[in-house]
Biopython code that builds the backbone (N, CA, C, O; Angstrom):
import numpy as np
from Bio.PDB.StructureBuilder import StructureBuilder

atoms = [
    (1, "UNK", "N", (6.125, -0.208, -7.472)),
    (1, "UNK", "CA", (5.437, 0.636, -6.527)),
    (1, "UNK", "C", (5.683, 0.084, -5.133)),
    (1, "UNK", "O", (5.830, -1.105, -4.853)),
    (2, "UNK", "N", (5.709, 1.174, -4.253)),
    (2, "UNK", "CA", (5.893, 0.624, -3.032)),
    (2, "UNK", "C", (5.298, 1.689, -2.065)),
    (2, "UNK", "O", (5.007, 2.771, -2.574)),
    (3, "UNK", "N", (5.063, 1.499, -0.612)),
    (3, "UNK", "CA", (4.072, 2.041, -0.020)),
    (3, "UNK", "C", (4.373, 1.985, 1.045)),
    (3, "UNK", "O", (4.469, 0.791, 1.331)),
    (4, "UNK", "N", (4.695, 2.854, 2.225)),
    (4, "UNK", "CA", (5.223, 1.791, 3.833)),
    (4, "UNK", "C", (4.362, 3.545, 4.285)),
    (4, "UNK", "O", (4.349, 4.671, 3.788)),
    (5, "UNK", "N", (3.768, 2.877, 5.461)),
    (5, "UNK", "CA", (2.798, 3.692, 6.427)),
    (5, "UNK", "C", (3.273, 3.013, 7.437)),
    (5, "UNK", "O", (3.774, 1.888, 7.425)),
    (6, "UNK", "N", (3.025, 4.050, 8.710)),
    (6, "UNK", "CA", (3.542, 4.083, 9.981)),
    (6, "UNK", "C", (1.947, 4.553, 10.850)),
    (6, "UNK", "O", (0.947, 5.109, 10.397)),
    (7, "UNK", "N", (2.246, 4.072, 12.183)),
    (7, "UNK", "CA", (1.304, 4.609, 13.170)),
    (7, "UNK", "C", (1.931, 4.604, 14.241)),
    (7, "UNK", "O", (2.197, 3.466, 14.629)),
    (8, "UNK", "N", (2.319, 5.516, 14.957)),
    (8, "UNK", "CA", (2.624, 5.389, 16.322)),
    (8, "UNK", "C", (1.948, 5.324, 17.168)),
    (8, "UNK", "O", (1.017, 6.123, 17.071)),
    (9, "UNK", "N", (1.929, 4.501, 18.354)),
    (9, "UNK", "CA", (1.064, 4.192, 19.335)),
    (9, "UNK", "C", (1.768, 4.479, 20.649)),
    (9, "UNK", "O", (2.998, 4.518, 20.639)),
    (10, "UNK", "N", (1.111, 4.682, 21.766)),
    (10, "UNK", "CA", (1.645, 4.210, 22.753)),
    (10, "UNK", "C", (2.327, 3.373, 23.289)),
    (10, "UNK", "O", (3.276, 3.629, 24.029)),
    (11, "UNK", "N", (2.024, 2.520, 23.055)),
    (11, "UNK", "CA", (3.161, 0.792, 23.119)),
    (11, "UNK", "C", (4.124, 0.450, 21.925)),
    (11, "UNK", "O", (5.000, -0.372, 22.198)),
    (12, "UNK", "N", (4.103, 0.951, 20.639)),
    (12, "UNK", "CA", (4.756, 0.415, 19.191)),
    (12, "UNK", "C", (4.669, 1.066, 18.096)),
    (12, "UNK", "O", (3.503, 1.461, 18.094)),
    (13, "UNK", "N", (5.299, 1.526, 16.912)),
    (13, "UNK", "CA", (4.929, 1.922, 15.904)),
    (13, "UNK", "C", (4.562, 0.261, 15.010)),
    (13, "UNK", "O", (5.101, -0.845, 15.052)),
    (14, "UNK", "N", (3.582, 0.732, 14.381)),
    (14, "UNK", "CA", (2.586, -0.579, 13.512)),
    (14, "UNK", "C", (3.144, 0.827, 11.950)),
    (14, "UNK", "O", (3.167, 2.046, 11.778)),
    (15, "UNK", "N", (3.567, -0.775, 11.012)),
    (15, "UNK", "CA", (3.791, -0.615, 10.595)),
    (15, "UNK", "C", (2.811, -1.244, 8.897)),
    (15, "UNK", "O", (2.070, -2.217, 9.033)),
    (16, "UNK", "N", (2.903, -0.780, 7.894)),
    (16, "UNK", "CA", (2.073, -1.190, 6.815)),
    (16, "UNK", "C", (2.037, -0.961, 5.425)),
    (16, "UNK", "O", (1.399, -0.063, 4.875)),
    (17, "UNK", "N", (3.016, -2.129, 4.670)),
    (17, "UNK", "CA", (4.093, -2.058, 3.497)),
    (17, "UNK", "C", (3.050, -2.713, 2.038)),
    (17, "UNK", "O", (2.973, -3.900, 1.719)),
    (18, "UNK", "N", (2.633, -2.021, 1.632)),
    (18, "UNK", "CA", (2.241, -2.488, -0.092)),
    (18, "UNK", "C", (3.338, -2.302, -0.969)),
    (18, "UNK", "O", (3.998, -1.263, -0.977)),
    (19, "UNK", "N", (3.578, -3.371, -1.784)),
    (19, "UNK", "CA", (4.583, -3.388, -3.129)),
    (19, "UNK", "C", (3.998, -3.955, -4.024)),
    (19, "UNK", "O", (2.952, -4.526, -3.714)),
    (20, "UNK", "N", (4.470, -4.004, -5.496)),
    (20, "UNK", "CA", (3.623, -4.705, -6.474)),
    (20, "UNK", "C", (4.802, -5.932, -6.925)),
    (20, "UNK", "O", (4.651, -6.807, -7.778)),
    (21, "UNK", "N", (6.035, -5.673, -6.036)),
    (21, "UNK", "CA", (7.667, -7.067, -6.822)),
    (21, "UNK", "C", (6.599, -8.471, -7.038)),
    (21, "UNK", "O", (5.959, -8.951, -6.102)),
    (22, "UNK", "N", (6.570, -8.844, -8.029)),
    (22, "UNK", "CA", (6.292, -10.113, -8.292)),
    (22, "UNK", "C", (5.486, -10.763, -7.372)),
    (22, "UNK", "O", (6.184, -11.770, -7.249)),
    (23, "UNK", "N", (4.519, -10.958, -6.610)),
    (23, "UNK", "CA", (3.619, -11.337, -6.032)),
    (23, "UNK", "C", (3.149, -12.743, -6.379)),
    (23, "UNK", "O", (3.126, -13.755, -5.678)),
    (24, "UNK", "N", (2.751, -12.528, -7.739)),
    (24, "UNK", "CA", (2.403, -14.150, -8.509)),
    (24, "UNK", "C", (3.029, -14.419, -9.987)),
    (24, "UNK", "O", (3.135, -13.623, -10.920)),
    (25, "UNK", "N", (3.318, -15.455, -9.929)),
    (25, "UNK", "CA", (3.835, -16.087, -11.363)),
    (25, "UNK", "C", (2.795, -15.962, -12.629)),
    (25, "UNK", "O", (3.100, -16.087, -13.815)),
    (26, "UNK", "N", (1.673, -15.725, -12.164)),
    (26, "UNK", "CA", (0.099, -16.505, -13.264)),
    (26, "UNK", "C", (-0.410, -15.032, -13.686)),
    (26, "UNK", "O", (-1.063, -14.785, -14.699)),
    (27, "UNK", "N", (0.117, -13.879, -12.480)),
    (27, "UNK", "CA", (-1.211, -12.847, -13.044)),
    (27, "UNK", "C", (0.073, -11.439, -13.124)),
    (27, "UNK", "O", (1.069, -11.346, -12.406)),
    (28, "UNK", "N", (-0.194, -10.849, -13.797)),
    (28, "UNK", "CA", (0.592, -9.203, -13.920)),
    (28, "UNK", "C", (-0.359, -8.374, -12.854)),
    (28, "UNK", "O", (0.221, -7.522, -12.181)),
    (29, "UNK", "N", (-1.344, -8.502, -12.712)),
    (29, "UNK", "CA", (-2.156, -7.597, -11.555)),
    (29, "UNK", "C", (-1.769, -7.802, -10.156)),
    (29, "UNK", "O", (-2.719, -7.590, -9.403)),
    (30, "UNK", "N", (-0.877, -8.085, -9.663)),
    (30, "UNK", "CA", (-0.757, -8.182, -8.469)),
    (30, "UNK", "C", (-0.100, -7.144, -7.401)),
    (30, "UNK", "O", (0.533, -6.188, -7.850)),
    (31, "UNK", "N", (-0.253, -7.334, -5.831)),
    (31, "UNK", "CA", (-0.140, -6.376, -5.358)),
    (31, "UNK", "C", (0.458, -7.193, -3.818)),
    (31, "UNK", "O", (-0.250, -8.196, -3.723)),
    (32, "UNK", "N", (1.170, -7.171, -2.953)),
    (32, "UNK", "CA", (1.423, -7.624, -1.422)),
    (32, "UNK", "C", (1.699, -6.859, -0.238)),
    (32, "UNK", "O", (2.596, -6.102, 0.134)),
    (33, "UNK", "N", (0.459, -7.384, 0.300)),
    (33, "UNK", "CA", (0.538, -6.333, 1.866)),
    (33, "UNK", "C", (1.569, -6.851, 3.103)),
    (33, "UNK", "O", (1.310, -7.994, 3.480)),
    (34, "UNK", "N", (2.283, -6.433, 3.540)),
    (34, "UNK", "CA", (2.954, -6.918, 5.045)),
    (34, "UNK", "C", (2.488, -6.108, 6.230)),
    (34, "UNK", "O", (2.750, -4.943, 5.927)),
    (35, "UNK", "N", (2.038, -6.127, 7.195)),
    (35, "UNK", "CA", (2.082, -5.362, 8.323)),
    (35, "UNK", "C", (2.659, -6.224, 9.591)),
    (35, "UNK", "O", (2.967, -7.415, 9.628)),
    (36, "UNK", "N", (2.705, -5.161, 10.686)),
    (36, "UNK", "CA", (3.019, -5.695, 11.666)),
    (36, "UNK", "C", (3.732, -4.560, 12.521)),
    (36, "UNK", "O", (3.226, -3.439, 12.463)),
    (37, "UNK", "N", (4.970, -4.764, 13.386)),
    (37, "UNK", "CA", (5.571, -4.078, 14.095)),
    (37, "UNK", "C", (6.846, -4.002, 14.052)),
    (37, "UNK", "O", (7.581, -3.396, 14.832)),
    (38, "UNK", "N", (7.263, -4.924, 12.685)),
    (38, "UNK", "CA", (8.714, -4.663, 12.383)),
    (38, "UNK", "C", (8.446, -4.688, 10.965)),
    (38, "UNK", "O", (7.794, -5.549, 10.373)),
    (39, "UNK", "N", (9.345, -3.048, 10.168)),
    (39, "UNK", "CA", (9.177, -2.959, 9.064)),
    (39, "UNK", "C", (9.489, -3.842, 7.883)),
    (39, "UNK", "O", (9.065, -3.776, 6.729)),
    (40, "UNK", "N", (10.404, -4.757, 8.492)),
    (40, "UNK", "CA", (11.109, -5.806, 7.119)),
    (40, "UNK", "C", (10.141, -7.343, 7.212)),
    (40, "UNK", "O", (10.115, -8.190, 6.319)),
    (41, "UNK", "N", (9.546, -7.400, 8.256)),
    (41, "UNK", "CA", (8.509, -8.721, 8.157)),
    (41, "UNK", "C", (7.024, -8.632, 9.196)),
    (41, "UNK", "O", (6.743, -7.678, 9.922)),
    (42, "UNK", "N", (6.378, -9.633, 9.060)),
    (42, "UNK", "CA", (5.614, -8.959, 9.764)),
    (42, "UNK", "C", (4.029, -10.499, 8.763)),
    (42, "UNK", "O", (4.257, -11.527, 8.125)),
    (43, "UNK", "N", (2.807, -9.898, 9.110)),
    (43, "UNK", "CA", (1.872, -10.689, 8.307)),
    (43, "UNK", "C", (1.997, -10.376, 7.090)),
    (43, "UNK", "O", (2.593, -9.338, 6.804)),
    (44, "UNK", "N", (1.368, -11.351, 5.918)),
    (44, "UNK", "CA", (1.900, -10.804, 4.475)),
    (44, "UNK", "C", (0.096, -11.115, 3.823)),
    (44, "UNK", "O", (-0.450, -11.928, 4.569)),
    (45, "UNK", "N", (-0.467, -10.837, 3.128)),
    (45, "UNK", "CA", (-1.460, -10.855, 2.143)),
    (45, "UNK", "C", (-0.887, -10.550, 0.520)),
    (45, "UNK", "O", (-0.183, -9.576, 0.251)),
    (46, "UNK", "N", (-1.258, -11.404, -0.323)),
    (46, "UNK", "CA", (-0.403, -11.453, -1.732)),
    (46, "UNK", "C", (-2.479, -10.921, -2.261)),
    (46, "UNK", "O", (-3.422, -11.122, -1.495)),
    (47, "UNK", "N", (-2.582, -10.435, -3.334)),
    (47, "UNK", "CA", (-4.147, -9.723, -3.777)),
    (47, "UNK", "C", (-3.396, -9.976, -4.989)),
    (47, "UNK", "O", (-2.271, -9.545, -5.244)),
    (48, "UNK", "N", (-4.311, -10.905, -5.896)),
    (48, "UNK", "CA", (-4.469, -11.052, -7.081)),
    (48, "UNK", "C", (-5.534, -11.063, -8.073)),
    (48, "UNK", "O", (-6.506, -11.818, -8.053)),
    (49, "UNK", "N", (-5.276, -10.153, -8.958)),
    (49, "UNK", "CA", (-6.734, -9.954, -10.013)),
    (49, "UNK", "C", (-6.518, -10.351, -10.978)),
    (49, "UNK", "O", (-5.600, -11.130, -11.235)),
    (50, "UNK", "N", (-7.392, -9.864, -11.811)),
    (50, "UNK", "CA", (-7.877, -10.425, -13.578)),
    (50, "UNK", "C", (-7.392, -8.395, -14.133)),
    (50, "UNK", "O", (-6.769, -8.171, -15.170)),
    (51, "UNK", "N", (-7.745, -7.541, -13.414)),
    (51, "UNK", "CA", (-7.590, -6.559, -14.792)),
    (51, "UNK", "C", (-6.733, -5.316, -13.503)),
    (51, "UNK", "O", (-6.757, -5.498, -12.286)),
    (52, "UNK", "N", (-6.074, -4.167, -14.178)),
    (52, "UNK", "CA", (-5.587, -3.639, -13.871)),
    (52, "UNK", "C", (-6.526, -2.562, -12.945)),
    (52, "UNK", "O", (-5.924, -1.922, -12.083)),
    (53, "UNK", "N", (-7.792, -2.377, -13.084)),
    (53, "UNK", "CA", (-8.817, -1.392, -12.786)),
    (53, "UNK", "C", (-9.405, -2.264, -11.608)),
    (53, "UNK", "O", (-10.027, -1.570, -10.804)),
    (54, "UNK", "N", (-9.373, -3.348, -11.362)),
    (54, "UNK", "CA", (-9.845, -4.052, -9.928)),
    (54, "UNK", "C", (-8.782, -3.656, -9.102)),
    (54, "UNK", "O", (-9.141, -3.131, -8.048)),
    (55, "UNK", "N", (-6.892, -3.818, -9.389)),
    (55, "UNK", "CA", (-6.232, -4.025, -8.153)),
    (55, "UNK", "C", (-5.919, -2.520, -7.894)),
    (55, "UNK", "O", (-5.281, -2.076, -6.940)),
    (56, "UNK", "N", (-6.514, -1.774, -8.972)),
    (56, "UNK", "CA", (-6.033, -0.229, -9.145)),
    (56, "UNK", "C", (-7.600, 0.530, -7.733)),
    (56, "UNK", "O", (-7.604, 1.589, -7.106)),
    (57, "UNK", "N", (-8.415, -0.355, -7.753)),
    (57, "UNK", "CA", (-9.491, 0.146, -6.934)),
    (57, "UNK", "C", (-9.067, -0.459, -5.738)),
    (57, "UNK", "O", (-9.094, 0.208, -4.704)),
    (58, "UNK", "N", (-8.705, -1.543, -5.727)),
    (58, "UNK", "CA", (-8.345, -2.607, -4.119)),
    (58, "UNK", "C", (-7.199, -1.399, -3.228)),
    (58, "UNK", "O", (-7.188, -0.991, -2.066)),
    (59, "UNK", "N", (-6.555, -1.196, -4.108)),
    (59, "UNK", "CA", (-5.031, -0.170, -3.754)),
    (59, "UNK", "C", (-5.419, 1.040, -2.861)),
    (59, "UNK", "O", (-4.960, 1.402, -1.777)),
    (60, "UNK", "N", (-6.474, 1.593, -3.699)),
    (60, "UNK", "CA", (-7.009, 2.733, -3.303)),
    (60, "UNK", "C", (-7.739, 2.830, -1.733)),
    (60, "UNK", "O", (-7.605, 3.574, -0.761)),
    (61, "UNK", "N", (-8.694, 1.480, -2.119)),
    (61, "UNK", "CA", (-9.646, 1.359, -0.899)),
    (61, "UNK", "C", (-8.988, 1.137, 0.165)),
    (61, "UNK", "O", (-9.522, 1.593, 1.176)),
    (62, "UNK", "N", (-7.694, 0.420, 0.358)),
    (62, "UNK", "CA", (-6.539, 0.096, 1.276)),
    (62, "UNK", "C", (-5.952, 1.387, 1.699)),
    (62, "UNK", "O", (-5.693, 1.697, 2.862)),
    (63, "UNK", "N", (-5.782, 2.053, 0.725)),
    (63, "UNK", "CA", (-4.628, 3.235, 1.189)),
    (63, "UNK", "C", (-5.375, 4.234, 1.712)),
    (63, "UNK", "O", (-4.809, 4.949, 2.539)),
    (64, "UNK", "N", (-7.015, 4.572, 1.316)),
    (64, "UNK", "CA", (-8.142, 5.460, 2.081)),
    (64, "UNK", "C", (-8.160, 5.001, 3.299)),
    (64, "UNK", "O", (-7.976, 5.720, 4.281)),
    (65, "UNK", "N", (-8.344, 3.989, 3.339)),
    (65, "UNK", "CA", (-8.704, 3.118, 4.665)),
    (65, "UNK", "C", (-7.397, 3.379, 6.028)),
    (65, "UNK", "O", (-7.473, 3.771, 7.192)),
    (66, "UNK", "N", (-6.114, 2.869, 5.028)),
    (66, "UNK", "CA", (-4.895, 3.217, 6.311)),
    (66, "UNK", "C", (-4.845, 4.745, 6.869)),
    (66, "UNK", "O", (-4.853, 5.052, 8.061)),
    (67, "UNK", "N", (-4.794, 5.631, 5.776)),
    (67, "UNK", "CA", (-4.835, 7.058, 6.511)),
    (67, "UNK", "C", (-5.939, 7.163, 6.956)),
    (67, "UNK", "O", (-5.596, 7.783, 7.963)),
    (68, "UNK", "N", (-7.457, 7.041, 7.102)),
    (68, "UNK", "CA", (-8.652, 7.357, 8.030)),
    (68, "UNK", "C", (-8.432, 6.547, 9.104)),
    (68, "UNK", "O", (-9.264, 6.473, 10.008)),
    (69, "UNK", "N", (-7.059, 5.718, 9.116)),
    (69, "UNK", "CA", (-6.947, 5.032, 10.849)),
    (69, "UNK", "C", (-5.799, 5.309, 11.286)),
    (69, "UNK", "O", (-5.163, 4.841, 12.231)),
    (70, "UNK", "N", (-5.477, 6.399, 10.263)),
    (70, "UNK", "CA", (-4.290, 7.221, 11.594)),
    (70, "UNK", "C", (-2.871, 7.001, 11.103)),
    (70, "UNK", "O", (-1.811, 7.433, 11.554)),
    (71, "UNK", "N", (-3.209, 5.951, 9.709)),
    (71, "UNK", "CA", (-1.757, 6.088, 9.361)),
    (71, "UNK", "C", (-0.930, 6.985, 9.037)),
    (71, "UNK", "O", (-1.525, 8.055, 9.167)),
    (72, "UNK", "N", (0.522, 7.232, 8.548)),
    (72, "UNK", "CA", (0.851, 8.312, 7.938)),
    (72, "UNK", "C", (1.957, 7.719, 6.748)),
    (72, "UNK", "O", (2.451, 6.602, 6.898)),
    (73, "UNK", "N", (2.239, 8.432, 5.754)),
    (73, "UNK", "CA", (2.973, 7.917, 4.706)),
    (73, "UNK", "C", (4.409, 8.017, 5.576)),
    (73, "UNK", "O", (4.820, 9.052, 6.102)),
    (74, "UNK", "N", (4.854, 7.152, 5.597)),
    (74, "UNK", "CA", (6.705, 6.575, 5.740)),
    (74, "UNK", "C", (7.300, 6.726, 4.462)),
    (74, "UNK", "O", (8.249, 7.506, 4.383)),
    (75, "UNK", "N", (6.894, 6.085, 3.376)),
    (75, "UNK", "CA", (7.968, 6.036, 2.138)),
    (75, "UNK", "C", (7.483, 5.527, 0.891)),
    (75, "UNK", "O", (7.346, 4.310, 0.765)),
    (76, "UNK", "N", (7.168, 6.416, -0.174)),
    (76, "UNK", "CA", (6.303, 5.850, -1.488)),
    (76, "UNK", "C", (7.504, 6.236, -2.480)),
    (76, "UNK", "O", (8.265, 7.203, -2.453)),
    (77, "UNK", "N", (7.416, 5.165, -3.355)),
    (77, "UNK", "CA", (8.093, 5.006, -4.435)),
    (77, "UNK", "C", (7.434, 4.419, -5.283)),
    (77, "UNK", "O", (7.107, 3.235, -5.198)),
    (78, "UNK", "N", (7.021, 5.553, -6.667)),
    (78, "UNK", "CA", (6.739, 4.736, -7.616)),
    (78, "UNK", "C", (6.773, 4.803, -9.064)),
    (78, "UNK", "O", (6.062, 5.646, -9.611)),
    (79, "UNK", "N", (7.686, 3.836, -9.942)),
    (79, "UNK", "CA", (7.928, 3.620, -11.187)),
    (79, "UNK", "C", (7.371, 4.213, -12.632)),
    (79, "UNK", "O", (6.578, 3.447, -13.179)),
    (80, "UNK", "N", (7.575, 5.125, -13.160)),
    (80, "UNK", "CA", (6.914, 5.015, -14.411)),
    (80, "UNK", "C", (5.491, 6.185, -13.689)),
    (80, "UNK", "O", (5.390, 6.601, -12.534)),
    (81, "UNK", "N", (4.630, 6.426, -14.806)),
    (81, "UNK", "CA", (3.435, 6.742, -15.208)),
    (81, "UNK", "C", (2.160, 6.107, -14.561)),
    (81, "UNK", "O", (1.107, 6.676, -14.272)),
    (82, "UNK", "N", (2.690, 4.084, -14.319)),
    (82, "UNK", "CA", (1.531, 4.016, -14.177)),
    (82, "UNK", "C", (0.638, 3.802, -12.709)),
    (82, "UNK", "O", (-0.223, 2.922, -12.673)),
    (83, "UNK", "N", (0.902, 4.658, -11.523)),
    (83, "UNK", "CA", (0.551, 5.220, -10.460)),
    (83, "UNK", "C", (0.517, 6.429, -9.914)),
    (83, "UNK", "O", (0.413, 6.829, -8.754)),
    (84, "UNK", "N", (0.631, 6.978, -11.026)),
    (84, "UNK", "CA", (0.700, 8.358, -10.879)),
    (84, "UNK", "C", (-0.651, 8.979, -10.253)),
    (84, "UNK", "O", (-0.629, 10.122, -9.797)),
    (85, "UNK", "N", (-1.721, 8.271, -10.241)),
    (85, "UNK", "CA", (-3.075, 8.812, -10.161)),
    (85, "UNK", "C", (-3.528, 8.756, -8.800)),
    (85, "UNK", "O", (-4.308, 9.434, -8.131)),
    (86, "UNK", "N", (-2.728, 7.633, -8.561)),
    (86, "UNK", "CA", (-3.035, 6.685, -6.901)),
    (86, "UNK", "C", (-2.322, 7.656, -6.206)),
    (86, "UNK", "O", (-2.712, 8.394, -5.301)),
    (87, "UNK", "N", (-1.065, 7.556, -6.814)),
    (87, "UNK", "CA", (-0.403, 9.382, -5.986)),
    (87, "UNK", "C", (-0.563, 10.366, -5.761)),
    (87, "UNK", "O", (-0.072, 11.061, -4.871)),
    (88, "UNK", "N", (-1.410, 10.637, -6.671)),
    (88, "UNK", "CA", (-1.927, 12.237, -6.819)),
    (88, "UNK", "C", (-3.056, 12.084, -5.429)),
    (88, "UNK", "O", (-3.403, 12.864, -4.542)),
    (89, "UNK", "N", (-3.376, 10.758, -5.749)),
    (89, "UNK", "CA", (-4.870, 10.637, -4.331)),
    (89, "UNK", "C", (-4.306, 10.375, -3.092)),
    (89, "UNK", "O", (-4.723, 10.832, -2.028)),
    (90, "UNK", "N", (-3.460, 9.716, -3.220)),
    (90, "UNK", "CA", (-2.689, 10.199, -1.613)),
    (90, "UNK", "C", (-2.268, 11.223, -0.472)),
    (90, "UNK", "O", (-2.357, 11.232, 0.756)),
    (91, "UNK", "N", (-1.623, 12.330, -1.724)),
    (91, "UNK", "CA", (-1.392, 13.753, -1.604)),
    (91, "UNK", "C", (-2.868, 14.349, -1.067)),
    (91, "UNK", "O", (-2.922, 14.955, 0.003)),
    (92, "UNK", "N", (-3.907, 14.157, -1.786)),
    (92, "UNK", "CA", (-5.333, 14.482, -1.724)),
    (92, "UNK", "C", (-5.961, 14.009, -0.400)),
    (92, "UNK", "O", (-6.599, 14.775, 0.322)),
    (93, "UNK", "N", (-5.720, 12.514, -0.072)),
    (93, "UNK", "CA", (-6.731, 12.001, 0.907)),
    (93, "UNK", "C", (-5.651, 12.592, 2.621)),
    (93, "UNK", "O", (-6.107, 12.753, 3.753)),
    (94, "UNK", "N", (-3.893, 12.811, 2.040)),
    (94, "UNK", "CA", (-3.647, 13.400, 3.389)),
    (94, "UNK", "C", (-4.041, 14.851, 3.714)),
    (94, "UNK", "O", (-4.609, 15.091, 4.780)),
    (95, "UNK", "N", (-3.848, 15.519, 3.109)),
    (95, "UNK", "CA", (-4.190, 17.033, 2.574)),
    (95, "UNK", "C", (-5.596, 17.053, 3.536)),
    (95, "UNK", "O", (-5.353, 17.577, 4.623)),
    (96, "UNK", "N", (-6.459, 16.780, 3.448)),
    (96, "UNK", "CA", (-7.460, 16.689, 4.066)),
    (96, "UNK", "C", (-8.565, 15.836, 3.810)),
    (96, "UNK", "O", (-9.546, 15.858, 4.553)),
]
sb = StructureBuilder()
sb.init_structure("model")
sb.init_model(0)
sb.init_chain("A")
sb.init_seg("    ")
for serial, (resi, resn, name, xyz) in enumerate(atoms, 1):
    if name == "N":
        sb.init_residue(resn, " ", resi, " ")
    sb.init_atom(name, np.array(xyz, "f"), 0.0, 1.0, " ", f" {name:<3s}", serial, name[0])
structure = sb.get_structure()
């Protein structure tokens, strides 16, 4: 899964990248944020859980949160079945 949101500003586009590539060695739940003002680096946050239904809520609350501040989707890609739901709520939370 992958996730890149954009904001244009007056001074910069801010940029704001979730992926799930390998994050941690110890846990399968994981998830890593980058932002900043250049899309390939920037600050990084690595979010690691215990069950699939915590990082599946963390994801959500992140991605509600970026579009109610103006973000907009840049580029989602995602694997398989199992984000399909988070997608469907994306479509939903831009929609209106």
């Amino acid at each position: 899964m992958t996730i890149t949101f954009y904001k244009q500003t007056a001074a910069s586009t801010r940029y704001y990248t979730m992926h799930d590539r390998q994050g941690d060695l110890f846990s399968p739940y994981t998830f890593t944020s980058v932002w900043g003002t250049v899309l390939q680096s920037g600050r990084e946050k690595v979010f690691v859980f215990d069950s699939r239904k915590e990082m599946d809520r963390k994801l959500r609350f992140l991605i509600k949160k970026r579009i109610e501040s103006g973000y907009k989707v840049l580029y989602s890609f995602f694997r398989g079945s199992t984000y399909t739901e988070i997608f469907e709520s994306i479509k939903d939370i831009q929609a209106g």
